[in-house]
BATI-10404 format. One record per residue (C-alpha): residue in one letter; x, y, z. Coordinates in steps of 0.2 Angstrom, whole numbers. Layout:
! BATI-10404
@r a&east X&north Y&up Z
...
This chain:
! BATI-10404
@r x&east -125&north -142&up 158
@r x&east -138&north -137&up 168
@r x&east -155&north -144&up 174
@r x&east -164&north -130&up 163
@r x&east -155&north -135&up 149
@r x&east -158&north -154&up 152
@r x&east -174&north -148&up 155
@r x&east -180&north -138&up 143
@r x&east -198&north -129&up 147
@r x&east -211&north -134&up 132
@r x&east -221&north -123&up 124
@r x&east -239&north -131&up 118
@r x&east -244&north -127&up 102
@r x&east -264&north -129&up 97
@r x&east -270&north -136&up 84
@r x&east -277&north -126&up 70
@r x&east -295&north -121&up 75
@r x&east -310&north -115&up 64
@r x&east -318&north -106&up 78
@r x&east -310&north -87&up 73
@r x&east -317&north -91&up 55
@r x&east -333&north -94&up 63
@r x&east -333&north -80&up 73
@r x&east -327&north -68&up 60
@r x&east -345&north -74&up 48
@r x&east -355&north -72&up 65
@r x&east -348&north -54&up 65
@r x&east -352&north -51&up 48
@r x&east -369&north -57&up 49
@r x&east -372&north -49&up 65
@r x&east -364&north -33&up 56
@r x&east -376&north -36&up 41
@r x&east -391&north -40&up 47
@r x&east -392&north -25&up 62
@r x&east -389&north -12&up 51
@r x&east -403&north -16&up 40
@r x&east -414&north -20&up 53
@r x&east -410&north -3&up 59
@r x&east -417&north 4&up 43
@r x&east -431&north -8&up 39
@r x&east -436&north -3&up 58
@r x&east -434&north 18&up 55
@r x&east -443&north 17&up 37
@r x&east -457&north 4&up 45
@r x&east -453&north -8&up 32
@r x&east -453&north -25&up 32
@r x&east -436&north -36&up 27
@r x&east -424&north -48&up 31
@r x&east -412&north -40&up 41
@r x&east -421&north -46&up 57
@r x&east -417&north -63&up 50
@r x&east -400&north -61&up 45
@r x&east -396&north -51&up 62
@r x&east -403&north -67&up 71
@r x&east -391&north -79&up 63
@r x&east -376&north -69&up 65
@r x&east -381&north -72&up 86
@r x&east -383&north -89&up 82
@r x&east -369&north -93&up 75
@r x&east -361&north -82&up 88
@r x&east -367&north -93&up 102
@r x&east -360&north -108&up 93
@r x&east -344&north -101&up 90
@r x&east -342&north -96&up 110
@r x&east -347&north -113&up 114
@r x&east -334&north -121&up 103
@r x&east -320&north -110&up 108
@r x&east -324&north -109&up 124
@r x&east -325&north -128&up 126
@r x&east -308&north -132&up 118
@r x&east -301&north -119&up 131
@r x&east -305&north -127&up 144
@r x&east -303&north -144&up 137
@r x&east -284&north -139&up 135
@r x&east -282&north -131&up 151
@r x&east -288&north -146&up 163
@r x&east -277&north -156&up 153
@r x&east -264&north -148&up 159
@r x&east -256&north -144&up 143
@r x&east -252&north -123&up 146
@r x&east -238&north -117&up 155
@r x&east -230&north -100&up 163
@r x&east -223&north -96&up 146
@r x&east -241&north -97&up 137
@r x&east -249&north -89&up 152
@r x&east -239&north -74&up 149
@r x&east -243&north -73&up 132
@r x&east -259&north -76&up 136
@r x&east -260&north -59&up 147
@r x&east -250&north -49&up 133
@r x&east -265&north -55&up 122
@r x&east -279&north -50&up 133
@r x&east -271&north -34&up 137
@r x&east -269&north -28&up 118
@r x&east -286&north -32&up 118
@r x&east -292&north -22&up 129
@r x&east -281&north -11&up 122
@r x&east -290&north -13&up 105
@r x&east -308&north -9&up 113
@r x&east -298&north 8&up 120
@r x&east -296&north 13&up 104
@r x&east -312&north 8&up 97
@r x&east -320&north 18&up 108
@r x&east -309&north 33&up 107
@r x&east -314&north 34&up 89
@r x&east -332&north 36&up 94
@r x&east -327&north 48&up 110
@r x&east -320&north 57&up 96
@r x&east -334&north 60&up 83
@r x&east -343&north 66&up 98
@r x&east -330&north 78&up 102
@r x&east -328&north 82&up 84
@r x&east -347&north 86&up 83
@r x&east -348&north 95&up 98
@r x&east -332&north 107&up 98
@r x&east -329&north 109&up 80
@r x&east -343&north 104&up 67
@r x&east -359&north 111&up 76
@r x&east -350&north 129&up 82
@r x&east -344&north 130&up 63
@r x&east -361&north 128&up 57
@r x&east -365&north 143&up 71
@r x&east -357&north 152&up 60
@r x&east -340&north 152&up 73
@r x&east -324&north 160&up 69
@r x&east -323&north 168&up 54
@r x&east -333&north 155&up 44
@r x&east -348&north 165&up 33
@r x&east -361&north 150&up 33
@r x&east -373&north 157&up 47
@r x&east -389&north 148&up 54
@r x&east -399&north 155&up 38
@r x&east -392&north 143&up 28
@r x&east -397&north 131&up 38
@r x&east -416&north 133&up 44
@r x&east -425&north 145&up 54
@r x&east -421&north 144&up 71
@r x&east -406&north 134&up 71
@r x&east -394&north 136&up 87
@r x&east -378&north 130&up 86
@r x&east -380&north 123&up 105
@r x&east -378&north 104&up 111
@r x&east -385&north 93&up 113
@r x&east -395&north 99&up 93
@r x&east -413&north 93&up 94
@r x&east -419&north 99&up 80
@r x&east -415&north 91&up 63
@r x&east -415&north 99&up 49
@r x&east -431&north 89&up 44
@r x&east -440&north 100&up 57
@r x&east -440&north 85&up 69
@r x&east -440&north 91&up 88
@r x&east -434&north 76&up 101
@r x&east -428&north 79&up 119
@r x&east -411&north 74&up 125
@r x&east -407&north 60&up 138
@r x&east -403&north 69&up 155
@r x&east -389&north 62&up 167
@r x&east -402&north 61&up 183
@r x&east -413&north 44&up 182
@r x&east -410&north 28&up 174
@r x&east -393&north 33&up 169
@r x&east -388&north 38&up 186
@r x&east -395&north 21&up 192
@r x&east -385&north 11&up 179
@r x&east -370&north 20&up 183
@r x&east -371&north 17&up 203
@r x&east -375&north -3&up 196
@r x&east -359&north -5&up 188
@r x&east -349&north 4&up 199
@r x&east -355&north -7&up 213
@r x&east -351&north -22&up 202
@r x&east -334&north -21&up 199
@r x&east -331&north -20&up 219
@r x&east -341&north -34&up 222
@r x&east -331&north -43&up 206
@r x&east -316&north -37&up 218
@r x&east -323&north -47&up 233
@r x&east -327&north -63&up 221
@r x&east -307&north -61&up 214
@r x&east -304&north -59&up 234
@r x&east -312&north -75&up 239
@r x&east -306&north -84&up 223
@r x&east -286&north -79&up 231
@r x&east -290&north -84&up 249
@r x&east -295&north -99&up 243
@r x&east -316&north -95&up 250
@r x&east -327&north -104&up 237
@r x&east -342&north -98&up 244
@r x&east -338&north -80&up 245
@r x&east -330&north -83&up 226
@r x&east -347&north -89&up 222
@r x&east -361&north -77&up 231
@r x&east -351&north -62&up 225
@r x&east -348&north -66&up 208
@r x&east -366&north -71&up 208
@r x&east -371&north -53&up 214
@r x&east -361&north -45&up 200
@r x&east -366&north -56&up 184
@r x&east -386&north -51&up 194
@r x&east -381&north -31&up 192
@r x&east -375&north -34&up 177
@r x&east -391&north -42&up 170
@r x&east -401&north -27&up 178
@r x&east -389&north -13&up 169
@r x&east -394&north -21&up 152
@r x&east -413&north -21&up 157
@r x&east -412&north -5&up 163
@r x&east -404&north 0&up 146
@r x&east -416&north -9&up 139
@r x&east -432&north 1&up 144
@r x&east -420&north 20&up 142
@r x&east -420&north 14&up 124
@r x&east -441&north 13&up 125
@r x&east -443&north 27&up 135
@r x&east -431&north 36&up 122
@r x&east -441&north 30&up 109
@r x&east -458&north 32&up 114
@r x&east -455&north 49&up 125
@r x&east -443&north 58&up 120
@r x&east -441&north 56&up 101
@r x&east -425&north 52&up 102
@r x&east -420&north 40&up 90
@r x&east -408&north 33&up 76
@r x&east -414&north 47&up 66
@r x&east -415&north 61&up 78
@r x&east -397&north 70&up 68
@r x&east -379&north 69&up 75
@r x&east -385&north 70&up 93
@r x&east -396&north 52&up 90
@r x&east -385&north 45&up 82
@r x&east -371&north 46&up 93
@r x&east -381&north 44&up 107
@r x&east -385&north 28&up 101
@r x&east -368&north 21&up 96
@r x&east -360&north 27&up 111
@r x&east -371&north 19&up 123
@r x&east -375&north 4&up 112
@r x&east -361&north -1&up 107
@r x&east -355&north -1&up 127
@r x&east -371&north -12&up 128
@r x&east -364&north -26&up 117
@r x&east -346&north -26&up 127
@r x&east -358&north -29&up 143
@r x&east -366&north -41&up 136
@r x&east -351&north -49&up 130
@r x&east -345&north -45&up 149
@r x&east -358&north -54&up 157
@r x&east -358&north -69&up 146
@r x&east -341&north -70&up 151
@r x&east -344&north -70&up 170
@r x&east -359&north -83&up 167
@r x&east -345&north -95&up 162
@r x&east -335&north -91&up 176
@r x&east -347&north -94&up 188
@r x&east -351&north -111&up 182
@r x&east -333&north -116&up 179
@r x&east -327&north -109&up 198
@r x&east -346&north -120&up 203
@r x&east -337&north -136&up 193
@r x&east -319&north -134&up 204
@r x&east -309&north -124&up 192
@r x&east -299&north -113&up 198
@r x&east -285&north -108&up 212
@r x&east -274&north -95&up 217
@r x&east -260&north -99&up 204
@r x&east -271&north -105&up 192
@r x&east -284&north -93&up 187
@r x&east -280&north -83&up 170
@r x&east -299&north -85&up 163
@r x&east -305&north -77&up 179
@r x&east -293&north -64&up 179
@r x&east -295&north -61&up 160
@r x&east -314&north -58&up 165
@r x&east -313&north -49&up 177
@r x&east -302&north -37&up 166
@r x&east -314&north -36&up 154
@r x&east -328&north -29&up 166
@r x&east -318&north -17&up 176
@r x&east -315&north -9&up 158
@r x&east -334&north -7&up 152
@r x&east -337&north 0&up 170
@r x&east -322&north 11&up 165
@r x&east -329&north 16&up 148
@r x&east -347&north 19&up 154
@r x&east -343&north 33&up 169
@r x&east -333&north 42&up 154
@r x&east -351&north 39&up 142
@r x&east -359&north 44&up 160
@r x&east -348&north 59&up 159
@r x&east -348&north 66&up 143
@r x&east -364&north 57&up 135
@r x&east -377&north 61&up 150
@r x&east -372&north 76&up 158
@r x&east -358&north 88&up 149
């Protein structure tokens, strides 16, 4: 019999953990309370969807903390293997895998307004609803700034903020590379310093996303209720907010696990998995760069 046999490689199995139950009411809350704070806010009303939307990130928090804490707990111990890293990157990649697709769907109603429901509504082909139907002056053009509410908003144009945001996380992911480098060659300090300077451009891209949204708001017009253009504008770049977010959170805890010694060239999955993670939103922004901002 051979060695492998005698020896057979062990496969850890955790225990059952409450943390994706938690994070699957965080979700719902979050889910919950944002869209009626999204009303309550449009309508100027007052409600509770502020409160419920703070709870959800709450719980949130304590759900990341948890699960976090019980991975790392489990990985010190030594208690994971080649087998279980493996299936670990088959999970992280399908993952990602999943976002793709979320986003695709989105990329796709844009399309789907753009190409096919706005140029029908023009009147395109041989369909007989014309722009009288609709209301004086309506051009079946894109972005539509008009609504059929009379309201007038402006679109966000490409030059600007969203240029500056775009060059921000392009540079981060290569200085993520040269913080992945460092972590290789075995260079604590270069590990640190860069991935120090990319969770620092990451924090600026969600600042600088921030005030677009007030100058959108408070400038332009454009809003929530600003018809198909608003509202895909809105998603689109929103939603690729909360997956930096979720990015940067991600990266905090790297940095102070690679400050607490954790970490080497053969051991380094939550690193990698990261790191992942943040070369996909750069990814999925320069496509919203492309087709949100300037087509």
């Amino acid at each position: 019999m051979s060695t492998e046999q005698n020896n057979p490689q062990k496969y850890y199995v955790p225990d059952q953990s409450i943390w994706p139950l938690v994070g699957s009411v965080a979700l719902g809350l979050i889910a919950f309370g944002a869209a009626h704070f999204t009303i309550e806010y449009s309508n100027e009303q007052a409600g509770f969807g502020h409160w419920v939307l703070l709870a959800g990130l709450v719980v949130l928090c304590i759900m990341l903390v948890g699960w976090f804490g019980d991975q790392i707990r489990e990985s010190r111990a030594g208690l994971y293997n080649a087998q279980l890293g493996r299936s670990y990157r088959q999970g992280m990649l399908w993952f990602i895998f999943s976002e793709v697709m979320f986003f695709l769907a989105f990329f796709g109603a844009l399309f789907y307004a753009r190409m096919i429901a706005v140029p029908w509504l023009g009147g395109a082909g041989n369909n007989e609803m014309t722009n009288q139907i609709l209301w004086d002056g309506f051009q079946a053009i894109w972005p539509l700034t008009t609504t059929p509410g009379g309201t007038e908003t402006q679109a966000m144009g490409w030059f600007g903020l969203p240029l500056i945001n775009t060059i921000i996380l392009v540079i981060s992911s290569v200085t993520l590379h040269f913080a992945h480098v460092g972590l290789e060659e075995g260079k604590r300090k270069k590990l640190m310093n860069w991935l120090f300077v990319t969770i620092a451009l990451g924090l600026i891209f969600l600042g600088l996303q921030m005030y677009e949204y007030v100058h959108a708001y408070r400038d332009l017009g454009l809003t929530l209720q600003s018809g198909i253009y608003g509202n895909t504008f809105f998603l689109l770049t929103g939603f690729h907010g909360l997956h930096v977010t979720l990015g940067a959170i991600l990266l905090i805890v790297m940095f102070f696990r690679c400050k607490a010694g954790h970490f080497n060239k053969d051991d380094q999955f939550a690193f990698e998995a990261s790191a992942w993670y943040w070369h996909f939103v750069d990814v999925v922004w320069i496509c919203l760069f492309v087709f949100v901002y300037i087509l």
